[in-house]
C-alpha positions in Angstrom: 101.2 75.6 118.1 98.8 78.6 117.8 99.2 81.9 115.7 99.4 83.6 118.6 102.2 81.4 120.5 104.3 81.8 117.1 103.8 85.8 117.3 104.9 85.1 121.5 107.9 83.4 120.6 109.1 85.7 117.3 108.5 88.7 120.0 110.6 86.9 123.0 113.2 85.3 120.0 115.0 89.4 119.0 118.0 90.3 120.6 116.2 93.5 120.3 113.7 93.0 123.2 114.3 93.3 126.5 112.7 93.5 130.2 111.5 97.7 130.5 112.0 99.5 133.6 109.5 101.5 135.4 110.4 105.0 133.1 110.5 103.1 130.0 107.0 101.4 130.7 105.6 104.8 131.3 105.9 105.9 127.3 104.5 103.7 124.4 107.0 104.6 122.7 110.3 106.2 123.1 112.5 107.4 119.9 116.4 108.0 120.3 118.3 109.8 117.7 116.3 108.8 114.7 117.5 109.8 111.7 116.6 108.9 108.3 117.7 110.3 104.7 116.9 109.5 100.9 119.2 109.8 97.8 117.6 112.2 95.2 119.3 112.9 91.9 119.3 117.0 91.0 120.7 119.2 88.3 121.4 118.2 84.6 123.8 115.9 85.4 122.3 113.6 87.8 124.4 114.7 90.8 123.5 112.3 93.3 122.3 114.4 97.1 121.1 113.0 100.7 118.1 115.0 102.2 118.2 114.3 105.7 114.3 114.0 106.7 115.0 113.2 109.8 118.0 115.1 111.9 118.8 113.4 115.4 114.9 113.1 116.7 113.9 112.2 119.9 110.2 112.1 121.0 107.9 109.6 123.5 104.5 109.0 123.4 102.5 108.2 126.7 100.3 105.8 127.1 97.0 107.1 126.3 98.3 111.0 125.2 97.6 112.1 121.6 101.4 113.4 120.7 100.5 116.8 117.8 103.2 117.1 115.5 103.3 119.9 113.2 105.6 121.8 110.8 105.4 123.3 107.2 105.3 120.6 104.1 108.5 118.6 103.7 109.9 119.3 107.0 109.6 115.3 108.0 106.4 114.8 109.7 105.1 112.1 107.6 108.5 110.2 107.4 108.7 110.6 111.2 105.4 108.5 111.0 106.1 106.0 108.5 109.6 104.9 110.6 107.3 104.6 113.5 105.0 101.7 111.3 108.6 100.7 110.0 107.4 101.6 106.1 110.6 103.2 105.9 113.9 102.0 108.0 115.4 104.7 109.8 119.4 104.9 109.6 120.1 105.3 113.1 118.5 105.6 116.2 116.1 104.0 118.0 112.3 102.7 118.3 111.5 101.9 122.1 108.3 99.8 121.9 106.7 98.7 125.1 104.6 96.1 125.7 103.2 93.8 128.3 103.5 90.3 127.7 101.6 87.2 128.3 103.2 86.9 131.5 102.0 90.5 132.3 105.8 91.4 132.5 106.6 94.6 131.0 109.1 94.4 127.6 110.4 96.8 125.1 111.6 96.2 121.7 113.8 98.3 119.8 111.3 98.3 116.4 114.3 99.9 114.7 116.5 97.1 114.2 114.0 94.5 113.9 113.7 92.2 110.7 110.6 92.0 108.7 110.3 88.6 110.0 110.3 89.7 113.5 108.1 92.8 112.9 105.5 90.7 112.0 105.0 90.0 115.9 104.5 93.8 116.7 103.0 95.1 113.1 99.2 94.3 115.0 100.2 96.9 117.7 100.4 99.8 115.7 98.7 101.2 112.8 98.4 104.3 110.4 95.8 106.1 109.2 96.8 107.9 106.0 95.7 111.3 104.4 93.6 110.6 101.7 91.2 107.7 102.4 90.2 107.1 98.7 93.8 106.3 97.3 94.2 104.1 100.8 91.3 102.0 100.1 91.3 99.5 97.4 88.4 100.5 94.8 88.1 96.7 93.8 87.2 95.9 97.2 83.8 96.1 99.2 84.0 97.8 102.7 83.1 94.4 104.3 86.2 93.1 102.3 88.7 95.9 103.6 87.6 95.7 107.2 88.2 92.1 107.0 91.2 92.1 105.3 93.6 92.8 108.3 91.5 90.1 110.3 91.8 87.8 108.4 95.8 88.2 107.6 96.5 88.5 111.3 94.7 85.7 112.0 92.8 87.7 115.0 89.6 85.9 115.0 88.3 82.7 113.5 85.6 82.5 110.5 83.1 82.4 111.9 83.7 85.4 114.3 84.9 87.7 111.2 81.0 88.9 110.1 80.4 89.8 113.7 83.6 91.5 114.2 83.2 93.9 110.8 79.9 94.8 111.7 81.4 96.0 115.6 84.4 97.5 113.9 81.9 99.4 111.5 79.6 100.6 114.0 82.0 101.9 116.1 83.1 104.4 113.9 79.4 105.5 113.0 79.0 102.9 109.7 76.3 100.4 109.6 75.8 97.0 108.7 74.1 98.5 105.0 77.3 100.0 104.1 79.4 96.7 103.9 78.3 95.5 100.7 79.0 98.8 99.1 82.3 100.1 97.5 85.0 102.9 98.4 83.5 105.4 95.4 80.0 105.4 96.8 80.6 107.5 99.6 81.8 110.9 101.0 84.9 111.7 102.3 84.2 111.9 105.9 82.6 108.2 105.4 85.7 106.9 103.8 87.9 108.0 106.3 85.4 105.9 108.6 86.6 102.8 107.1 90.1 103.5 106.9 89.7 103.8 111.0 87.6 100.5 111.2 90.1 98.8 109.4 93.2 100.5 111.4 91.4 99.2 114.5 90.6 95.9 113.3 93.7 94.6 114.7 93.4 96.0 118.2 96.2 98.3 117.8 97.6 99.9 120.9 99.2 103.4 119.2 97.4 104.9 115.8 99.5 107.1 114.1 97.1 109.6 111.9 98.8 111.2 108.8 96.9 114.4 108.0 93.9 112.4 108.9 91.5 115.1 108.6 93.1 117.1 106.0 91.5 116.2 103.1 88.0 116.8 104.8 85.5 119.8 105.1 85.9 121.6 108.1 82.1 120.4 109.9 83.5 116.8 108.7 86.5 117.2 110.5 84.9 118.2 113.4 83.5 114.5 113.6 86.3 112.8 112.5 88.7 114.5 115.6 85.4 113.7 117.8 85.2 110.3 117.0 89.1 109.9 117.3 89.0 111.5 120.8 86.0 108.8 121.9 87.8 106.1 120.3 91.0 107.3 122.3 89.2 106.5 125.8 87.3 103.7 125.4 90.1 101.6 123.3 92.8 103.2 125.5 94.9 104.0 122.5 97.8 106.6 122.4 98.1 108.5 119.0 100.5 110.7 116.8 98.5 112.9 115.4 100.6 114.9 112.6 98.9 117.8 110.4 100.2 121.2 109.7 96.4 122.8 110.8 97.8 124.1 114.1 93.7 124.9 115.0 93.5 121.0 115.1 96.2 120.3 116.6 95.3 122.3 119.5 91.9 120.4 119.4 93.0 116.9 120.2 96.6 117.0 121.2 98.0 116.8 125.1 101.3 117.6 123.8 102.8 119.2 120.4 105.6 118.8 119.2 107.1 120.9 116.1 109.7 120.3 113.6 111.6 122.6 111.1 113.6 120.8 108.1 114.1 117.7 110.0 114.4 118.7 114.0 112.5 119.0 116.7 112.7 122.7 117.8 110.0 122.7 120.2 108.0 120.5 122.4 105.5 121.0 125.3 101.8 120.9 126.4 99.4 121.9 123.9 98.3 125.6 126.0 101.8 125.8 127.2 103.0 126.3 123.8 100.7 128.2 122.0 100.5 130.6 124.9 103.9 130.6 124.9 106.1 129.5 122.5 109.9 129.4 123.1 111.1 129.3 119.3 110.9 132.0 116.4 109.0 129.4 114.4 106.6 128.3 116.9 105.6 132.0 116.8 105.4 132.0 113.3 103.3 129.3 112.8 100.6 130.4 115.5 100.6 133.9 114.3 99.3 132.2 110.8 96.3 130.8 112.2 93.2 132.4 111.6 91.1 134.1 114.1 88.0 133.3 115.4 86.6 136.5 115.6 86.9 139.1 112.5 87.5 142.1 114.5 90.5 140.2 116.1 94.2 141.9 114.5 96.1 139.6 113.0 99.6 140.4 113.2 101.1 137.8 111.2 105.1 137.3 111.5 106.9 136.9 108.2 109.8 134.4 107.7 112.4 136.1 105.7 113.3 134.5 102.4 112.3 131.0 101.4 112.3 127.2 102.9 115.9 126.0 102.0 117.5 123.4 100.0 116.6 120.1 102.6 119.7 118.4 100.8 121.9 121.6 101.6 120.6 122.9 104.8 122.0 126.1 106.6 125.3 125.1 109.3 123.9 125.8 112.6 120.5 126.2 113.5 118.6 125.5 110.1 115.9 128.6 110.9 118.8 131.5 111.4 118.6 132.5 107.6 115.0 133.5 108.5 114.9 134.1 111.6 114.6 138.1 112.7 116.4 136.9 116.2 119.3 135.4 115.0 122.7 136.6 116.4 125.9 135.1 115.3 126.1 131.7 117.0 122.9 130.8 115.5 124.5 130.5 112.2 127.2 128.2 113.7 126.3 126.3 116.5 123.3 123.6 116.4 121.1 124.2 119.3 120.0 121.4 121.4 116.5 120.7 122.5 116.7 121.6 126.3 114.5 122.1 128.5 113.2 126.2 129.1 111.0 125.1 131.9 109.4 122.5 133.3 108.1 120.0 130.7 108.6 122.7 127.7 111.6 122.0 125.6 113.2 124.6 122.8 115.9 124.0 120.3 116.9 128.1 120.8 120.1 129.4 121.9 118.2 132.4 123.4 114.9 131.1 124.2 115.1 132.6 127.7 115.9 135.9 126.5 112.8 136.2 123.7 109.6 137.4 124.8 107.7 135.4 121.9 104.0 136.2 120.9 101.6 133.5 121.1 97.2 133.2 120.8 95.5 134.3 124.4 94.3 132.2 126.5 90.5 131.7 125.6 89.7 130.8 129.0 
């Protein structure tokens, strides 16, 4: 029996998988009520607390669409990503996975309550690319090596092919056969995030999700890095989550955005759509913080009030209203939920209709 008949039957073996209907097939991925939370130990004492990283979220990704997700530090973007590769097991919720199989019949698995065992079918499918490409790359390691490393574990091609298939993975994300032989510490940033691509899409994944991909990098090296991920995107057909707190960048590549506040979702909608016209206080917040273009352009940058709060102690109701300059008095009791304000643009505000939020203007 073949590799890839063992991966077949470990997929078609989980309770967890079943046949998707037309909806469900539209989306990548569809994630129900995630949550996910770590014991940390505070105080003098060692009191043990939960921090809830993840509160109720529910996102999709479409086939093809680059999904933004922004939000200050420590508001859960990165463990949103890392449930999504399954590094970290969520608590709850679900991880909608869609696939075609060999049939050509679509099938979703719920990635969530998967063994390791029975990950290993799907693991190929979807990749990360993490933040800092130097600490993600083994130093001991040539970059022919680390390309080949995931073709060889995943058993995608056979010996012979592997040379050939390095030297296509390399070249397609602007490396050339010269650079193989070297190691991680002789190049630049910009290069080294190169490999860490190559060797993300050495499996043939069919969602990437990018971790402050371009972070690290100097702005005119960003600009290639988001170029090459956007050309990538077409011809491989891939679907990203793209998660950074640069809301400039995010604009750049994303279809939609999504943005998150001490574990929730608060907004969600196209990428113009929102930042034209945000829905929630801290939507506006964040856009008023990016910097303008132009330097005779007035900034008017809104202040939250007071600091981020304690993630293991959060504020009852909507977790914003101690900053927020639009709270009323149900904000500070009632969650809101993430409805719909109009078509396709979701807010988690009990008063979004009522706000006239500032947002950038329309370039075009």
């Amino acid at each position: 029996m073949t590799d890839k008949n063992i991966q077949t039957n470990d997929r078609q073996s989980s309770n967890s998988i079943k046949t998707a209907n037309a909806d469900e097939a539209d989306n990548i991925l569809n994630i129900r009520n995630l949550t996910k939370s770590f014991r940390v130990k505070s105080g003098i004492i060692s009191k043990n607390e939960w921090v809830y990283a993840l509160d109720n979220i529910s996102l999709s990704i479409g086939r093809g669409e680059t999904l933004g997700l922004v939000g200050e530090s420590g508001c859960g973007k990165s463990t949103l990503g890392r449930c999504i590769v399954r590094l970290y097991k969520p608590q709850t919720g679900e991880l909608e996975y869609n696939y075609i199989d060999d049939d050509g019949q679509p099938q979703t698995a719920d990635l969530a309550q998967l063994s390791n065992k029975q990950l290993k079918a799907f693991r190929a499918d979807i990749q990360m690319i993490f933040q800092d490409p130097f600490s993600s790359l083994n130093p001991r390691m040539t970059v022919f090596n680390l390309i080949s490393e995931p073709l060889i574990a995943n058993k995608i091609t056979s010996k012979a092919g592997i040379a050939k298939r390095v030297i296509e993975l390399a070249e397609m994300v602007g490396l050339n056969a010269q650079h193989l032989r070297r190691y991680p510490h002789a190049f630049s940033g910009g290069q080294r995030q190169r490999i860490g691509i190559a060797r993300a899409l050495a499996t043939n994944p069919k969602l990437l999700v990018a971790d402050e991909a371009v972070s690290a990098l100097d702005v005119s090296i960003q600009a290639q890095i988001l170029n090459l991920l956007d050309d990538l995107k077409i011809n491989l057909n891939l679907s990203y989550l793209f998660i950074a707190h640069d809301l400039s960048v995010v604009r750049y590549i994303s279809d939609r955005v999504a943005v998150m506040y001490l574990g929730r979702i608060v907004e969600l909608a196209d990428t113009d759509e929102l930042y034209t016209n945000p829905q929630h206080p801290y939507t506006e917040a964040l856009i008023s913080a990016v910097p303008k273009s132009e330097p005779d352009d007035v900034v008017t940058r809104i202040s939250l009030n007071h600091e981020i709060p304690n993630p293991s102690a959060p504020p009852k109701g909507c977790h914003l209203h101690p900053r927020c300059q639009y709270a009323k008095d149900k904000c500070k009791t009632d969650i809101p939920a993430l409805r719909e304000t109009k078509p396709g643009h979701f807010a988690a505000c009990h008063f979004a209709e009522e706000l006239s939020l500032i947002g950038v203007k329309d370039e075009e």
